[in-house]
C-alpha positions, 0 to 999 in steps of 0.5 A: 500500500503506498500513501495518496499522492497530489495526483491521485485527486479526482473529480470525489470531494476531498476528505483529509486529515493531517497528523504531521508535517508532511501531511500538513503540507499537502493540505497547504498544497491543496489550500494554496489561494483559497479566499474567505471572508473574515466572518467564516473563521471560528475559534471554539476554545472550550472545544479546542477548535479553530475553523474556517470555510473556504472557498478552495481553488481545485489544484487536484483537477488543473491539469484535467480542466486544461487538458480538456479545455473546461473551466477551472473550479472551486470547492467550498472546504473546511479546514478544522484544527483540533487540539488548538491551546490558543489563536493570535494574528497578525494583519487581520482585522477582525471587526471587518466582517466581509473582508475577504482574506486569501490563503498563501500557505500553511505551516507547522513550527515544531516545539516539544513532544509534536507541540508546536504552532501552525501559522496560516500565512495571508496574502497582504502580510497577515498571519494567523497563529495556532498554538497546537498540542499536535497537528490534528486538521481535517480538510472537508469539501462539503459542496460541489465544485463550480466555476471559479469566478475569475475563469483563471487558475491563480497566478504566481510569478516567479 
């Protein structure tokens, strides 16, 4: 049995969790441009929980919608961290409700005993911060896709 790699995505919803690094980093992969706006993350301390609802571009399926000349998509996702101690950011308003932030990348600083602080990085220089136990995420597609409303793949020059 091999693990799943970025090319086995199909046209099924996504449904992933991430328990290290590695795995982390290919919910970043697949969350890279996602956009969002600022009332649709949620922070539930007693729960130990921070969530957000995307709106995820569907890198799995690029090169297929290139290759057979159709629109690219979206997905609205979940992206849930369990085990989370506390939530800081950085460059974020919070009492702007509809300001729409887009996701650059997410990572995982390690501390002690697989603690540690994964940092969701914004585009426009914020930051979102989760003190964490250990990596616990999910990412959940929980609509089907449509056309991204741009009609592009989004772009970043090298």
């Amino acid at each position: 049995m091999t693990d799943a790699s970025f090319h086995d995505g199909r046209e099924a919803p996504l449904n992933l969790g991430a328990e290290d690094g590695d795995d982390l980093q290919v919910i970043s992969t697949l969350t890279q441009d996602a956009v969002f706006p600022a009332n649709e993350m949620t922070w539930q301390p007693s729960q130990r929980r921070f969530g957000l609802l995307l709106n995820r571009f569907r890198w799995e399926d690029k090169d297929a919608a290139t290759r057979r000349g159709r629109a690219f998509e979206r997905v609205q996702s979940v992206l849930v961290f369990d085990s989370v101690l506390s939530v800081a950011s950085q460059g974020v308003d919070r009492g702007e409700k509809d300001m729409v932030m887009s996701l650059l990348s997410v990572d995982f600083e390690a501390g002690e005993d697989g603690a540690g602080q994964i940092i969701l990085t914004l585009a426009g220089d914020g930051a979102i911060r989760l003190t964490v136990e250990a990596i616990d995420a999910t990412l959940k597609d929980v609509t089907r896709p449509y056309q991204a409303p741009s009609g592009q793949a989004p772009n970043h020059p090298e």
